[in-house]
C-alpha positions as CSV (number, residue, x, y, z in Angstrom):
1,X,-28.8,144.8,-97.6
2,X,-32.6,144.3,-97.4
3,X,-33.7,140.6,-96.7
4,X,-37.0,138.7,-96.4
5,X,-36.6,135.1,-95.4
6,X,-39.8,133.1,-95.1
7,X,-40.2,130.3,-93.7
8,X,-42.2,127.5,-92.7
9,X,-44.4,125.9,-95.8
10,X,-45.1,122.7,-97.0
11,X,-47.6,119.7,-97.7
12,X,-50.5,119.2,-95.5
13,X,-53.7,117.9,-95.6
14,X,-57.1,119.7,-96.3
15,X,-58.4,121.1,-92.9
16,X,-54.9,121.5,-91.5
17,X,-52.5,124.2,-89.9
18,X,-49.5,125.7,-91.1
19,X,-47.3,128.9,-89.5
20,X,-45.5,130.8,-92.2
21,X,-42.6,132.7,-90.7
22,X,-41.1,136.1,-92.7
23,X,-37.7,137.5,-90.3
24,X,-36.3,140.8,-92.2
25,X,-33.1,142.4,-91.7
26,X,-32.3,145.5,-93.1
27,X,-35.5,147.6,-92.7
28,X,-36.3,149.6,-90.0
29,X,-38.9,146.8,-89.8
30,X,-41.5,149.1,-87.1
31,X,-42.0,151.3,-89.9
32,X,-43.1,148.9,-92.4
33,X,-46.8,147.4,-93.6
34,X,-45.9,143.7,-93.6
35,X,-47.9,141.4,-96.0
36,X,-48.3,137.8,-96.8
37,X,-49.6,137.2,-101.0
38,X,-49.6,133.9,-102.9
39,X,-49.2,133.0,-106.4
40,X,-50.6,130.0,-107.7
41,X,-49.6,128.4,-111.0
42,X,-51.4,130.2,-113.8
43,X,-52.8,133.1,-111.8
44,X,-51.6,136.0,-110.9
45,X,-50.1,137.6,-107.3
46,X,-52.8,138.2,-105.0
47,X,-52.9,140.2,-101.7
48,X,-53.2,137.6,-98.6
49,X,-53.1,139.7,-95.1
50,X,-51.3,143.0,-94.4
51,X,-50.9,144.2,-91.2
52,X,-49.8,148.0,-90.5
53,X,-47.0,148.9,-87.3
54,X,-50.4,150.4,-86.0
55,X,-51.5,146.9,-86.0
56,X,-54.2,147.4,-88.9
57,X,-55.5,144.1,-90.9
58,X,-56.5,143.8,-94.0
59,X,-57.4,139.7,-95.6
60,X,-58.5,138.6,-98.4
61,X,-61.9,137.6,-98.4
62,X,-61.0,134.1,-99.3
63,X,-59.1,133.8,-96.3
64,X,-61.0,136.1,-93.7
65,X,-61.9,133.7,-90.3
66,X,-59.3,131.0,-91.4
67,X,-56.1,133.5,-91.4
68,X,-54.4,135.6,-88.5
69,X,-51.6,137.7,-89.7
70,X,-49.2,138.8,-87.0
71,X,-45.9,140.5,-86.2
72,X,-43.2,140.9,-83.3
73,X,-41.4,144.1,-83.7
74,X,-38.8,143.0,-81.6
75,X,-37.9,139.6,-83.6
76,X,-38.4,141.7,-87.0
77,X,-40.4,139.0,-87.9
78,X,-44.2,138.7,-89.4
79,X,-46.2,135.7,-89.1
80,X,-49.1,134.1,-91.4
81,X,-51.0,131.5,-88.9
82,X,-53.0,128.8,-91.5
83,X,-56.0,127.1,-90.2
84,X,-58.6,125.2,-91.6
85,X,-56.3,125.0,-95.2
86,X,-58.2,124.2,-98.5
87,X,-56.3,122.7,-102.2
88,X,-57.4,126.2,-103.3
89,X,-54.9,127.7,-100.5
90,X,-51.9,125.9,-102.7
91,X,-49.4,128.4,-104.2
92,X,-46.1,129.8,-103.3
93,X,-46.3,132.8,-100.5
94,X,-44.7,135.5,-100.4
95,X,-43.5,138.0,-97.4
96,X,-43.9,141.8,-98.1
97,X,-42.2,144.8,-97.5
98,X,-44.0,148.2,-98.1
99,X,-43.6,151.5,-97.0
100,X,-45.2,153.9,-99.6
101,X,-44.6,157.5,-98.0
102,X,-40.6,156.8,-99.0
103,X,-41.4,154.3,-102.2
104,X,-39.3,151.2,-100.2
105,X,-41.2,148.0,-101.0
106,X,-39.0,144.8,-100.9
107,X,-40.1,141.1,-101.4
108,X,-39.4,137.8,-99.9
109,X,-38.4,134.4,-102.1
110,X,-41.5,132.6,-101.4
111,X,-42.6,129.4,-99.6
112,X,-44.3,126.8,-101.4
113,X,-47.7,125.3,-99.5
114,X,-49.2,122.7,-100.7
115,X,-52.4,121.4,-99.6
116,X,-53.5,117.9,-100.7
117,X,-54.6,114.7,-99.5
């Protein structure tokens, strides 16, 4: 059974840090692109970070200098480091599963971030 649990959201203040955390079980997690996307009310999905096993980024514009996506292949977990957070950053975020060449692609629940004063 395929599972993405993230962690680590929440309410902080404009300019401030938050660490999402997204441990899978299930996967032969190596193998995987792993990605981070948010959903904010009224829009739709968007693409966040991904991060190939080769160790290939790819941000958003948005986000580019502000977020580090990482992962630790031996934890099965992928990370989503937050800095410098903006209101425009609120939206639930979602972990991301995907490899294409065998059509396996699996999502997380999401992790609400909110950033307000």
């Amino acid at each position: 059974q395929v599972q993405l649990v993230e962690s680590g959201g929440g309410l902080v203040q404009p300019g401030g840090s938050l660490r999402l955390s997204c441990a899978a079980s299930g996967i032969f997690f190596s193998m995987y692109v792993m990605g981070w996307y948010r959903q904010a009310p009224g829009k739709e999905r968007e693409l966040v970070a991904t991060l190939t096993w080769g160790g290939t980024t790819n941000y958003a514009d948005s986000v580019k200098g502000r977020f580090t996506i990482s992962r630790d292949n031996a934890k099965n977990t992928v990370y989503l480091q937050m800095n410098s957070l903006k209101p425009e950053d609120t939206a639930v975020y979602y972990c991301n599963a995907d490899w294409r060449q065998i059509q396996r692609n699996y999502w997380g629940q999401g992790t609400q971030v909110t950033v307000s004063s």
